[in-house]
Jmol script that loads the backbone (N, CA, C; Angstrom):
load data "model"
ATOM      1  N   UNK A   1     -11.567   5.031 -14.926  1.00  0.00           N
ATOM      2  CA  UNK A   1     -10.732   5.123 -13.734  1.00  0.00           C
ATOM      3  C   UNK A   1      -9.325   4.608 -14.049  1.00  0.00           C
ATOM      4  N   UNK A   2      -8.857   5.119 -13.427  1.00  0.00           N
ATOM      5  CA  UNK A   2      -6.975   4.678 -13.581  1.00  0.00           C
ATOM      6  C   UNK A   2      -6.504   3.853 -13.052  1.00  0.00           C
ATOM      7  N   UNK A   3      -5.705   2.861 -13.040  1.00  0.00           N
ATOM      8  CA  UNK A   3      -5.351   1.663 -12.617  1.00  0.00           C
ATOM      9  C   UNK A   3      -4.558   1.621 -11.450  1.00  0.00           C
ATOM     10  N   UNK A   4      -4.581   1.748 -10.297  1.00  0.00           N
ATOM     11  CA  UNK A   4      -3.901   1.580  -9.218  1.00  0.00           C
ATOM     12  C   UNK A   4      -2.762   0.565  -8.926  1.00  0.00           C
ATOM     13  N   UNK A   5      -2.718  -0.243  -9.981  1.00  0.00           N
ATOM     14  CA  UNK A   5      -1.948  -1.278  -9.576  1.00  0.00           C
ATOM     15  C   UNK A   5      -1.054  -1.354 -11.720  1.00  0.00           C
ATOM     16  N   UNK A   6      -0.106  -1.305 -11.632  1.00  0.00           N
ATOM     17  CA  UNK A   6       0.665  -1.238 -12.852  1.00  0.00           C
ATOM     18  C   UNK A   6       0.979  -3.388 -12.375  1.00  0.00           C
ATOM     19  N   UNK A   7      -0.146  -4.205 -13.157  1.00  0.00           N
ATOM     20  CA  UNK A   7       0.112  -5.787 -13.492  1.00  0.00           C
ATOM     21  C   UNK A   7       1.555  -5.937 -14.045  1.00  0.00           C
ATOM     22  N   UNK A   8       2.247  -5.232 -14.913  1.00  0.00           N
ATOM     23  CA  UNK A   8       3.158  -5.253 -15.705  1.00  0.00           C
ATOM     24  C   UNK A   8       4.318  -5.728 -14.852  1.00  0.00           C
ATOM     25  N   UNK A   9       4.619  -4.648 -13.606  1.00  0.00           N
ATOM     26  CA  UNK A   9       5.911  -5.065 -12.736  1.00  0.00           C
ATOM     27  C   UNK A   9       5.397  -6.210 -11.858  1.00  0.00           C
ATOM     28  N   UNK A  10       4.422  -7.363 -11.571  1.00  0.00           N
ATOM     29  CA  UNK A  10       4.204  -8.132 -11.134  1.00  0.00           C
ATOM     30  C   UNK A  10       4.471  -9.419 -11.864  1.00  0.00           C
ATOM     31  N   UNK A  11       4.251  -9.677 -12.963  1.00  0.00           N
ATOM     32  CA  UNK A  11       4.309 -10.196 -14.094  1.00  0.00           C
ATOM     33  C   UNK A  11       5.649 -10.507 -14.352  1.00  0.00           C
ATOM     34  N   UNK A  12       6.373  -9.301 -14.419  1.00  0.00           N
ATOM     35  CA  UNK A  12       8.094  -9.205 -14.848  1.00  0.00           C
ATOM     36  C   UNK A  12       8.331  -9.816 -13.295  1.00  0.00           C
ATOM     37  N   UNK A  13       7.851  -9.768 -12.145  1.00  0.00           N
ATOM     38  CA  UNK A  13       8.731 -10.084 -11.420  1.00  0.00           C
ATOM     39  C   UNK A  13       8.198 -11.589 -10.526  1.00  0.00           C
ATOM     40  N   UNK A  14       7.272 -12.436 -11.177  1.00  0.00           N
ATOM     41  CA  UNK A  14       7.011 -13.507 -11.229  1.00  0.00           C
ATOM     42  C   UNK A  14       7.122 -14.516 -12.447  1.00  0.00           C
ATOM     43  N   UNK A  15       8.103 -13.579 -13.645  1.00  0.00           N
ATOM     44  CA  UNK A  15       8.191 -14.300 -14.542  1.00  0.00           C
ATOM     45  C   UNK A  15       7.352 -15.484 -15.324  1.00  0.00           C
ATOM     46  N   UNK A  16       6.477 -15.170 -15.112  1.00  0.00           N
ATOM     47  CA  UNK A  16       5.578 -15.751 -15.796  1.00  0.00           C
ATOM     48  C   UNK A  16       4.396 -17.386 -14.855  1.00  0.00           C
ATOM     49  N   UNK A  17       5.406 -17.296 -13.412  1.00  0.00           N
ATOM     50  CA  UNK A  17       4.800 -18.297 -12.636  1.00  0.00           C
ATOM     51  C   UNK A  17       3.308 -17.567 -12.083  1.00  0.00           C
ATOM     52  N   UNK A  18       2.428 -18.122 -12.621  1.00  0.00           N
ATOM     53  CA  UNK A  18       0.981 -17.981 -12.286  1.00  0.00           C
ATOM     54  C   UNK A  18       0.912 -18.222 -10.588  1.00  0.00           C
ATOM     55  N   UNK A  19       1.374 -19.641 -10.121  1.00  0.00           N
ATOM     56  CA  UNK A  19       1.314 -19.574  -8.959  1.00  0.00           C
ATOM     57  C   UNK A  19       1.920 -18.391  -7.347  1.00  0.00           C
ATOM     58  N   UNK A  20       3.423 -18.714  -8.222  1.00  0.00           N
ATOM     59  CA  UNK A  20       3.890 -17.274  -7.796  1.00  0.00           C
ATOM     60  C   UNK A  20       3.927 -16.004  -7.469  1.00  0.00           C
ATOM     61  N   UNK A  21       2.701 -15.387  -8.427  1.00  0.00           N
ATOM     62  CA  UNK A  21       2.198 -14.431  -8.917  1.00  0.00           C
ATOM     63  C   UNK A  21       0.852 -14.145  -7.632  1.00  0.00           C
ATOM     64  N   UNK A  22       0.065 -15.545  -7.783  1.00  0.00           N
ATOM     65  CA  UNK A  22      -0.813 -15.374  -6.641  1.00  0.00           C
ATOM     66  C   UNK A  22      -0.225 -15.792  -5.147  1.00  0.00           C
ATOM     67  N   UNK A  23       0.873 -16.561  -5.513  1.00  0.00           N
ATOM     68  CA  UNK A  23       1.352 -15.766  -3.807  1.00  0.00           C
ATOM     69  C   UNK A  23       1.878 -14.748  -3.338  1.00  0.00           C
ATOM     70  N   UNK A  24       2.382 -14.117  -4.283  1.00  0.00           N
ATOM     71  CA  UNK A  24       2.609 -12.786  -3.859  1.00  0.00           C
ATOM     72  C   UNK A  24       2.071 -11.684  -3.826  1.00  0.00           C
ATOM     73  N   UNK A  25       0.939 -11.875  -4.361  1.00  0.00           N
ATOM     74  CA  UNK A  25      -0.144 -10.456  -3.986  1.00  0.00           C
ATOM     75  C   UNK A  25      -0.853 -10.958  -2.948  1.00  0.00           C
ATOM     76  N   UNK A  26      -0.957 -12.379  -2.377  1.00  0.00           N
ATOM     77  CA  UNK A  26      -1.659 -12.555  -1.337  1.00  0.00           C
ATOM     78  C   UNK A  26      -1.024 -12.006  -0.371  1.00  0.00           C
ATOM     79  N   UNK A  27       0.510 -12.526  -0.543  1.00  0.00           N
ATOM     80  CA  UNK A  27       1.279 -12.109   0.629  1.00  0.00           C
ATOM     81  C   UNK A  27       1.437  -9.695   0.964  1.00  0.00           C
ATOM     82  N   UNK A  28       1.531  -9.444  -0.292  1.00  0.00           N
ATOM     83  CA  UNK A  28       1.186  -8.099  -0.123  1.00  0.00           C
ATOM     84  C   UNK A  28       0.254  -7.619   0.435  1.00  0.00           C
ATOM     85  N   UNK A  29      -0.759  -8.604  -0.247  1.00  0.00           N
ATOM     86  CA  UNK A  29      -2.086  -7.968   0.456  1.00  0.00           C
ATOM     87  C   UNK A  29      -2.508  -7.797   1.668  1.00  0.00           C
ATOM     88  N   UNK A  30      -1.934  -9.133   2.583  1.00  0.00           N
ATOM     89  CA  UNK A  30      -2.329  -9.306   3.741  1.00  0.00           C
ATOM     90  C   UNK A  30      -0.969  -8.264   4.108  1.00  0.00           C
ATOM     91  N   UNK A  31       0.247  -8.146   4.204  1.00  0.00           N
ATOM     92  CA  UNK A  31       0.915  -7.548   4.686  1.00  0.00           C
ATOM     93  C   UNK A  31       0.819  -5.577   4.714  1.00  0.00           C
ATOM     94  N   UNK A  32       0.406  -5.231   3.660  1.00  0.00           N
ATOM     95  CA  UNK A  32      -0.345  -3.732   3.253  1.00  0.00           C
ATOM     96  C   UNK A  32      -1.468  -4.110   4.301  1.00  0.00           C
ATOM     97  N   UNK A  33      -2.328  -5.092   4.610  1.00  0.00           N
ATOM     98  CA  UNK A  33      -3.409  -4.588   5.314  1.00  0.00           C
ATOM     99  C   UNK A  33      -2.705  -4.358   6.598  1.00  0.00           C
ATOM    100  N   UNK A  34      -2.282  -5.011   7.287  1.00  0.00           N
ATOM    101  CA  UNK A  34      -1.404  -4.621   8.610  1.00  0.00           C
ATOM    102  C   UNK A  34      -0.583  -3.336   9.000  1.00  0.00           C
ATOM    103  N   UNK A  35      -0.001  -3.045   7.657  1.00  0.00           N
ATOM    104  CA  UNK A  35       0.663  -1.593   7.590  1.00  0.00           C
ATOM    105  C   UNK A  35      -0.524  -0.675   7.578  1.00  0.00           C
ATOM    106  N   UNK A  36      -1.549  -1.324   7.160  1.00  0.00           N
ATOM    107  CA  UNK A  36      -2.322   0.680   6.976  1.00  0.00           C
ATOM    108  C   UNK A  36      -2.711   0.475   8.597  1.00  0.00           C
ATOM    109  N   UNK A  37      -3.499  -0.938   8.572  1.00  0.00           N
ATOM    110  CA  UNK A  37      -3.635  -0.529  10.163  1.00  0.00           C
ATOM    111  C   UNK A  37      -2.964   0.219  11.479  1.00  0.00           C
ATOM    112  N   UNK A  38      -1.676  -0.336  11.169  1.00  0.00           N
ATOM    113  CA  UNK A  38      -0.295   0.125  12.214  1.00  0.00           C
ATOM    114  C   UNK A  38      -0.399   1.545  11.934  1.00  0.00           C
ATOM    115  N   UNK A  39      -0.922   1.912  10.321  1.00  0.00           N
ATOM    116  CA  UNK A  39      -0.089   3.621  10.194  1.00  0.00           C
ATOM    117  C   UNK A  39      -2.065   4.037  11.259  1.00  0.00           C
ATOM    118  N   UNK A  40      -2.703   3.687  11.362  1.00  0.00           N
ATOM    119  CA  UNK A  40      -3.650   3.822  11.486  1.00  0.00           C
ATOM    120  C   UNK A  40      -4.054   4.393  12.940  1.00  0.00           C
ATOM    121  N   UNK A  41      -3.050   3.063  14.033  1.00  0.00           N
ATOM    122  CA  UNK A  41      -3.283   2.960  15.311  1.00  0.00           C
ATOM    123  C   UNK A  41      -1.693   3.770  15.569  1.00  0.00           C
ATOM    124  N   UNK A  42      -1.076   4.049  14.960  1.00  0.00           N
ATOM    125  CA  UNK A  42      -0.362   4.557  15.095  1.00  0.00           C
ATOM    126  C   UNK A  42      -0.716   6.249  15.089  1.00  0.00           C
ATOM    127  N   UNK A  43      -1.621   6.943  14.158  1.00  0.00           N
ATOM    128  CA  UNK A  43      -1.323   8.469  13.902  1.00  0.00           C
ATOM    129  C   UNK A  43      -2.280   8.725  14.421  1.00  0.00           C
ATOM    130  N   UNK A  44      -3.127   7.678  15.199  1.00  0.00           N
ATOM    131  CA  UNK A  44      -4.512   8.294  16.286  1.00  0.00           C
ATOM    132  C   UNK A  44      -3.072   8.068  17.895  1.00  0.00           C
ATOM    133  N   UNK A  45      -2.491   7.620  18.260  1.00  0.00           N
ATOM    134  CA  UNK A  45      -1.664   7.807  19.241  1.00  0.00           C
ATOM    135  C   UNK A  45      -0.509   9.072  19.348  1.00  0.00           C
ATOM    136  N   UNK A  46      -0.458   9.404  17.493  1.00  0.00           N
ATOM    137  CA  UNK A  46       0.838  10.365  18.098  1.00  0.00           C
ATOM    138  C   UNK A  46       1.904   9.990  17.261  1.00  0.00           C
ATOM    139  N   UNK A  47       2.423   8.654  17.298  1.00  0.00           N
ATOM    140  CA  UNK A  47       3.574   8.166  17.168  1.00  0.00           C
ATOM    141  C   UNK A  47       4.134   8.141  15.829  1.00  0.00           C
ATOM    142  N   UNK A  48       4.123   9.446  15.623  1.00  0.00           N
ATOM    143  CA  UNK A  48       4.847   9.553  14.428  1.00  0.00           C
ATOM    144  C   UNK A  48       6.376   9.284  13.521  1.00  0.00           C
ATOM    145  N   UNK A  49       6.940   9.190  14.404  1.00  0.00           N
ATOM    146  CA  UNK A  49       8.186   7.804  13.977  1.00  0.00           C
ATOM    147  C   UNK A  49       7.721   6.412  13.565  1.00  0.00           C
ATOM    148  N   UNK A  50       6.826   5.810  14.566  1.00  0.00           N
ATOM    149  CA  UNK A  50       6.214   4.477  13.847  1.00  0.00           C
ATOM    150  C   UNK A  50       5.453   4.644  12.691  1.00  0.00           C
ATOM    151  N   UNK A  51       4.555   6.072  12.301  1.00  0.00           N
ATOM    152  CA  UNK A  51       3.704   6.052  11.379  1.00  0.00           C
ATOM    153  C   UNK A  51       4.694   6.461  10.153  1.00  0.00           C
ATOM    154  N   UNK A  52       5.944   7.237  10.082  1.00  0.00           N
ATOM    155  CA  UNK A  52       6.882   7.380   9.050  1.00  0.00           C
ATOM    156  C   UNK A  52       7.308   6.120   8.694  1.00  0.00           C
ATOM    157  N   UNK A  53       8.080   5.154   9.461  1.00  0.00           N
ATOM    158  CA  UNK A  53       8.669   4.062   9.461  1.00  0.00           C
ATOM    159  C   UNK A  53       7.245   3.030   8.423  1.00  0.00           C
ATOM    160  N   UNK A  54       6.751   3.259   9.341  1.00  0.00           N
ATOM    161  CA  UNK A  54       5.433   1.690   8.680  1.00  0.00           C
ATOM    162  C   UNK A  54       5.173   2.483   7.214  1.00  0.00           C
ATOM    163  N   UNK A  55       5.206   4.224   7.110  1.00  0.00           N
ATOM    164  CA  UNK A  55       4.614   4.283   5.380  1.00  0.00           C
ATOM    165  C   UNK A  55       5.888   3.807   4.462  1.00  0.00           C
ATOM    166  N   UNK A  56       7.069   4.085   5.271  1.00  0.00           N
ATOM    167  CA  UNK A  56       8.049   3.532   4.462  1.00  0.00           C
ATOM    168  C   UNK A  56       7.886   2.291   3.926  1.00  0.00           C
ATOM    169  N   UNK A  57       8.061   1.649   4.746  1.00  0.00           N
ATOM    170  CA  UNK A  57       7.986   0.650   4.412  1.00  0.00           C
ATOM    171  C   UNK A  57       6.930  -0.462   3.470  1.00  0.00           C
ATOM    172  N   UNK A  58       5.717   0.434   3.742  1.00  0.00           N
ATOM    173  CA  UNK A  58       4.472   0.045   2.748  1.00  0.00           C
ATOM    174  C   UNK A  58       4.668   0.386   1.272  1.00  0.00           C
ATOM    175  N   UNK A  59       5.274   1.544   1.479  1.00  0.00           N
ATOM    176  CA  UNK A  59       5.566   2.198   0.173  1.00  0.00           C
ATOM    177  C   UNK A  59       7.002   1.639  -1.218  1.00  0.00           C
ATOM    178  N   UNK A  60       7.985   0.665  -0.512  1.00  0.00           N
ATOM    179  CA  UNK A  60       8.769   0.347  -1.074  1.00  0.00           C
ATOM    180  C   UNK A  60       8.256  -1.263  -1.362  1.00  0.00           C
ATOM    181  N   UNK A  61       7.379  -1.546  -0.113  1.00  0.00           N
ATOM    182  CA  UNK A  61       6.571  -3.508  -0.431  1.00  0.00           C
ATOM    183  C   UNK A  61       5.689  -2.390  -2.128  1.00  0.00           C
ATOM    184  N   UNK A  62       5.200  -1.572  -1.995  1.00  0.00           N
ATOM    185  CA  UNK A  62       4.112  -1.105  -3.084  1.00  0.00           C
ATOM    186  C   UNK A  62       4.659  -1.284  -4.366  1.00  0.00           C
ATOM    187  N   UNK A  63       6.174  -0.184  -4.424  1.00  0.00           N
ATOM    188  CA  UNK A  63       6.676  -0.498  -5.260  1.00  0.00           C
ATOM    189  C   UNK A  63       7.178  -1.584  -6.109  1.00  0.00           C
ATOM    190  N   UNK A  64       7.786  -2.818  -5.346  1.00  0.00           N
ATOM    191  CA  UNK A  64       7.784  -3.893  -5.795  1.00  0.00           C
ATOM    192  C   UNK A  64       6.990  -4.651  -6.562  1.00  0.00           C
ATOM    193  N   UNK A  65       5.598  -4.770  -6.169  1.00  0.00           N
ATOM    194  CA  UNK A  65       4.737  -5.016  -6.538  1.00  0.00           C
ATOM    195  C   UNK A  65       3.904  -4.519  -7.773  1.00  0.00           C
ATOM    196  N   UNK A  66       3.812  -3.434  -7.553  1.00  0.00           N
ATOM    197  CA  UNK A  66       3.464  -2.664  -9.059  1.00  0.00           C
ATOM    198  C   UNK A  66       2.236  -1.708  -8.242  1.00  0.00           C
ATOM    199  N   UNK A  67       2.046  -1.585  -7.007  1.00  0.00           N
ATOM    200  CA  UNK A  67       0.975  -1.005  -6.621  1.00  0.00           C
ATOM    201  C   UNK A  67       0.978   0.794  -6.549  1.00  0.00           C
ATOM    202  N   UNK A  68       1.247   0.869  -7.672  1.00  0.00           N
ATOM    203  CA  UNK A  68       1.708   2.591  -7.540  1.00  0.00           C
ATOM    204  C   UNK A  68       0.536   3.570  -6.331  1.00  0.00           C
ATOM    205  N   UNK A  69      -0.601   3.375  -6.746  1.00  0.00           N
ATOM    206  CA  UNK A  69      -1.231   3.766  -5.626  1.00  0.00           C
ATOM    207  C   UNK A  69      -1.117   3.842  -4.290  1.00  0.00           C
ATOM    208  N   UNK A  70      -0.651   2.576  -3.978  1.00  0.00           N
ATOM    209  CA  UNK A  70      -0.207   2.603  -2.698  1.00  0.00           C
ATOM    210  C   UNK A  70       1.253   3.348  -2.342  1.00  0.00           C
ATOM    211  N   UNK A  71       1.769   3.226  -3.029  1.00  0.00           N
ATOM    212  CA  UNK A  71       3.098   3.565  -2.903  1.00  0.00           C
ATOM    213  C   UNK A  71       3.189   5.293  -2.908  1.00  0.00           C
ATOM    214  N   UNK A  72       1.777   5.770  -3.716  1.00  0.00           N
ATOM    215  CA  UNK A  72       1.469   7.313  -3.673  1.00  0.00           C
ATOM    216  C   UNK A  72       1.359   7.473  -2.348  1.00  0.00           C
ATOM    217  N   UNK A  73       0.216   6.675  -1.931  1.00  0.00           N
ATOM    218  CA  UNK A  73      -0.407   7.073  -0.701  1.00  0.00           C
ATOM    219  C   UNK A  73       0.637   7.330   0.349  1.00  0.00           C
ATOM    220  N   UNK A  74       1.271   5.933   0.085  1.00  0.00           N
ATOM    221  CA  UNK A  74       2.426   5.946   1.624  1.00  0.00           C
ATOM    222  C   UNK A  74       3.192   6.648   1.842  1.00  0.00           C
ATOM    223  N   UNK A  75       4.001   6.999   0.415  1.00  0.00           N
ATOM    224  CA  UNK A  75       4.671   8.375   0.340  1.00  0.00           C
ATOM    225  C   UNK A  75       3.832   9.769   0.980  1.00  0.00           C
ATOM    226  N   UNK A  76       2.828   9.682   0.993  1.00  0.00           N
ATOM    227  CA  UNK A  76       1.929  10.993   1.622  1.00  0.00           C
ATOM    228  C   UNK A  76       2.186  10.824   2.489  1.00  0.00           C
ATOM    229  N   UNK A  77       1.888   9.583   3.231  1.00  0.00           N
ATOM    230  CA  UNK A  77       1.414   9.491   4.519  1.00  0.00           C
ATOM    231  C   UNK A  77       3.005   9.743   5.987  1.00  0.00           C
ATOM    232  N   UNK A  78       4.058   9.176   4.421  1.00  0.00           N
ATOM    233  CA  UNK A  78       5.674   9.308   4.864  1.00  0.00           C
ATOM    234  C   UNK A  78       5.714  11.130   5.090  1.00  0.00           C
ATOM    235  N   UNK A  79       5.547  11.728   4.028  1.00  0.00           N
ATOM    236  CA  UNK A  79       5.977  13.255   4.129  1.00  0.00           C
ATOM    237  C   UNK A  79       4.889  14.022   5.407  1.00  0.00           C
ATOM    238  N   UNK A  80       3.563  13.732   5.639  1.00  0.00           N
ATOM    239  CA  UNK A  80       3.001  13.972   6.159  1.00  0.00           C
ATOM    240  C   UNK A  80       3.540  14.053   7.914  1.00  0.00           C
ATOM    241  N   UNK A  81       4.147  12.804   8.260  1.00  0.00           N
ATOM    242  CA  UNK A  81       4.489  12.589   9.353  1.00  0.00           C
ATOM    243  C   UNK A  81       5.892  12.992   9.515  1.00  0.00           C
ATOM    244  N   UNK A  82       6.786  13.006   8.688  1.00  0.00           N
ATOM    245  CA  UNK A  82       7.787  13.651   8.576  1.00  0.00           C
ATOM    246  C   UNK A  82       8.117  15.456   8.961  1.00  0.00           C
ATOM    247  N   UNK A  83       6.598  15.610   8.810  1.00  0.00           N
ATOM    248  CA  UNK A  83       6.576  17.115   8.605  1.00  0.00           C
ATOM    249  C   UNK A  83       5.830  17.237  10.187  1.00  0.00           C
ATOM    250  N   UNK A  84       5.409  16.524  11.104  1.00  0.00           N
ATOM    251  CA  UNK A  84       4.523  16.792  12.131  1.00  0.00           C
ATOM    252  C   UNK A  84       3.381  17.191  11.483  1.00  0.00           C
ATOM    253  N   UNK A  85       2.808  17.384  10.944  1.00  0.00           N
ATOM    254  CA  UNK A  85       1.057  17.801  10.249  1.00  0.00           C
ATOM    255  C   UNK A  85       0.370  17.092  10.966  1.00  0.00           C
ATOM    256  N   UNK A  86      -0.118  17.272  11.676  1.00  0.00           N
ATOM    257  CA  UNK A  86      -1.596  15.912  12.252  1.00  0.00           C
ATOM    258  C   UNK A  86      -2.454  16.430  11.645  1.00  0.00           C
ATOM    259  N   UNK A  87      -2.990  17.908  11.355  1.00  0.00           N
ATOM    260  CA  UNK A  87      -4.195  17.461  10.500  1.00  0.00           C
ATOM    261  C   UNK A  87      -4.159  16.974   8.941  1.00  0.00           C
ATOM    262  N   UNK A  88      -2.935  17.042   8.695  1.00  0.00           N
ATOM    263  CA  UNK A  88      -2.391  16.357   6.972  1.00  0.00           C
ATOM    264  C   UNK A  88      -2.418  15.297   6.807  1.00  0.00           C
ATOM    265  N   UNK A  89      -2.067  14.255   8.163  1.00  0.00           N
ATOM    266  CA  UNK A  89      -1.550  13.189   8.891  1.00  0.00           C
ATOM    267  C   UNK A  89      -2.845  12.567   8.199  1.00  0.00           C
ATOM    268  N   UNK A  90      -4.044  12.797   9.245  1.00  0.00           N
ATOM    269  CA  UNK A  90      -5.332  12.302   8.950  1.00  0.00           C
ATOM    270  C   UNK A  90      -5.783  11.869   8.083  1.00  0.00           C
ATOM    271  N   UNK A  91      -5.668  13.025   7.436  1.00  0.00           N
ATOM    272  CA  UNK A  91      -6.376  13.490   5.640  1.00  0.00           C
ATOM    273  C   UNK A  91      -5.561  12.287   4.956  1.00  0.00           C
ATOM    274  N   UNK A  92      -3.943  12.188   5.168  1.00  0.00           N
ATOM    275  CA  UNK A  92      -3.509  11.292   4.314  1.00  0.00           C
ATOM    276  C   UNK A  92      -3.822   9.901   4.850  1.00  0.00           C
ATOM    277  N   UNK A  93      -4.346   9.268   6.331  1.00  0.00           N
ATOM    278  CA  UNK A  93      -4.456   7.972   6.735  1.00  0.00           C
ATOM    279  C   UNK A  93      -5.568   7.795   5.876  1.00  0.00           C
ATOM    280  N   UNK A  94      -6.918   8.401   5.616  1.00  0.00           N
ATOM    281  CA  UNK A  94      -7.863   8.746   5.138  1.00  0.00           C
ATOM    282  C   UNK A  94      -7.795   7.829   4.223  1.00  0.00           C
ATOM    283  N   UNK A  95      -6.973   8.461   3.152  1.00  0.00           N
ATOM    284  CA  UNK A  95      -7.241   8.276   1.960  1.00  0.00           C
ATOM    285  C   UNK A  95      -6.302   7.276   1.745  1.00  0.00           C
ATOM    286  N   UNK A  96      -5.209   6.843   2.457  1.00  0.00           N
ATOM    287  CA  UNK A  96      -4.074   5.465   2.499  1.00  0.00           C
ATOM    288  C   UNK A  96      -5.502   4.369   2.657  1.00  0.00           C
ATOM    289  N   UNK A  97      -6.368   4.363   3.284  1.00  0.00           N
ATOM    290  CA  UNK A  97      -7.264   3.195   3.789  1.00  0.00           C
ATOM    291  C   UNK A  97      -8.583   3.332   2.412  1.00  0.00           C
ATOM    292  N   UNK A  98      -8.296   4.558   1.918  1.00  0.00           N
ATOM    293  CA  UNK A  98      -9.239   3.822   0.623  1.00  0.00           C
ATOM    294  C   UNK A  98      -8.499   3.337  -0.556  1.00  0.00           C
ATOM    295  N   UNK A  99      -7.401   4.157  -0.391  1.00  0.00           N
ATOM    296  CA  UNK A  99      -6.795   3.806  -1.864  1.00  0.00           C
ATOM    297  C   UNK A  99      -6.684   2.206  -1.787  1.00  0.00           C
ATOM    298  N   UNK A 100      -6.350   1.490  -0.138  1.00  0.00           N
ATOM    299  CA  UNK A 100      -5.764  -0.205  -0.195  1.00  0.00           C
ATOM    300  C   UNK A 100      -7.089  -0.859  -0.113  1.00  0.00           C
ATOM    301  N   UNK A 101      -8.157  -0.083  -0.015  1.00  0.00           N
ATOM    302  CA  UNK A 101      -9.784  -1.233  -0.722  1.00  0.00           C
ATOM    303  C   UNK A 101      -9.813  -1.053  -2.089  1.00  0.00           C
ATOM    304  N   UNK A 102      -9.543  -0.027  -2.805  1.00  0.00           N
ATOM    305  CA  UNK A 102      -9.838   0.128  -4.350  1.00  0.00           C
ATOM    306  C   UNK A 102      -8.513  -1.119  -4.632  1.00  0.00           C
ATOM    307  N   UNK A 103      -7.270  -0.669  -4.236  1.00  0.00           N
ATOM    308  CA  UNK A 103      -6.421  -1.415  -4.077  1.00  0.00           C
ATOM    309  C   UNK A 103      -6.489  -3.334  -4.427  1.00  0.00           C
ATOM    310  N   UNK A 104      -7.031  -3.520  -3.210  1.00  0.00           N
ATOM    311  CA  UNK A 104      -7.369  -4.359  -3.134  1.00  0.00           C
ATOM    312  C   UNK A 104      -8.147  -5.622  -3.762  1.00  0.00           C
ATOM    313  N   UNK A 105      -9.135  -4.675  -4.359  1.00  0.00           N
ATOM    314  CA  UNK A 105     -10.509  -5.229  -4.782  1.00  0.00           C
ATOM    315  C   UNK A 105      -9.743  -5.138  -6.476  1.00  0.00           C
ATOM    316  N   UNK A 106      -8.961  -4.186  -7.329  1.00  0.00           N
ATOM    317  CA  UNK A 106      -7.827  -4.623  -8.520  1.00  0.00           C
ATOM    318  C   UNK A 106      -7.412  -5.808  -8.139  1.00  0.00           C
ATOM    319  N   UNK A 107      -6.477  -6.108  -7.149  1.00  0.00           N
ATOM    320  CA  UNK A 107      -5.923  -7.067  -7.505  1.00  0.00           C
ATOM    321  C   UNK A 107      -6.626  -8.295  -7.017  1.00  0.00           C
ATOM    322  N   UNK A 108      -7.841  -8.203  -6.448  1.00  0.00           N
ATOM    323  CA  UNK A 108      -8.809  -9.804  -6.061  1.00  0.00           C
ATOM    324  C   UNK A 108      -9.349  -9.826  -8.006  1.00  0.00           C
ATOM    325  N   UNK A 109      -9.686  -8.490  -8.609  1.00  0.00           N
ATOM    326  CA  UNK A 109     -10.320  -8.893  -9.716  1.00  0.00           C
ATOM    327  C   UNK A 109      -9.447  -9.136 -10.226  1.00  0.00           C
ATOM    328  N   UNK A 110      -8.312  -9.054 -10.500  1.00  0.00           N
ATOM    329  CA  UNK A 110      -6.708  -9.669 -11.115  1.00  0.00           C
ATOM    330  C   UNK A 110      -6.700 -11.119 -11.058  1.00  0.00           C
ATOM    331  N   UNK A 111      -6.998 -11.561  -9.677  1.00  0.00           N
ATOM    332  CA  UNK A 111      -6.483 -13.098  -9.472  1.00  0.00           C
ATOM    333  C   UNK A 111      -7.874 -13.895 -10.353  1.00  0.00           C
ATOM    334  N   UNK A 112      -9.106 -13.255 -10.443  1.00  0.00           N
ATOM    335  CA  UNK A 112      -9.975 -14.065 -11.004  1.00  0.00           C
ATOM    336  C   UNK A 112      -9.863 -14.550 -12.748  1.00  0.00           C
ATOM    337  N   UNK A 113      -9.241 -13.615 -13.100  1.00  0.00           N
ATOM    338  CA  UNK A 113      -8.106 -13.802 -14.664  1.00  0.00           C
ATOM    339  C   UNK A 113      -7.187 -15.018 -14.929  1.00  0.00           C
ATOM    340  N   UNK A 114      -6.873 -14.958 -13.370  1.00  0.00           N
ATOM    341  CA  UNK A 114      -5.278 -16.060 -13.739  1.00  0.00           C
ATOM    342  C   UNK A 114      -6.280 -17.125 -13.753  1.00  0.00           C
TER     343      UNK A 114
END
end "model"
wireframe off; spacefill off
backbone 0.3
color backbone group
């Protein structure tokens, strides 16, 4: 399986602070979980300005981080809503909410390393 999460730009951008390192994927983590939710309760209402806005924004926290996966997803989930698609919409919330458990569960097995 392919790595959802590139460690490398996390690393470079905690410079080498171990502690650092685990606060900031905590802090991603918990903050990505709130965004998928929002894109979540958001594209079962409609509100597709909030659901563009929140993938944006998931998608550039992703990047930072090194979470390319996510940052795929959100980008879907950005063009998706951009485009009005609700049934694309779906398909991409879908798969935004598995990619951030596979997601997820990388970087919990990450922190058991440090």
């Amino acid at each position: 399986m392919t790595s959802l999460v590139d460690f490398s730009r996390i690393k470079e951008t905690s410079d080498g602070d171990v502690e650092f390192e685990q606060e900031l994927i905590g802090m991603y983590l918990e903050d990505a979980e709130g965004h998928v939710a929002d894109i979540m309760r958001n594209s079962g209402s409609g509100d597709l300005a909030a659901v563009k806005s929140t993938a944006h924004t998931l998608k550039g926290a992703s990047a930072n981080i090194g979470a390319v996966g996510m940052q795929e997803a959100a980008l879907a989930v950005e063009k998706a809503a951009n485009a009005g698609d609700h049934a694309l919409l779906q398909d991409q919330v879908v798969q935004i909410q598995q990619v951030f458990t596979s997601t997820n569960e990388e970087f919990n097995d990450y922190l058991k390393t440090l």
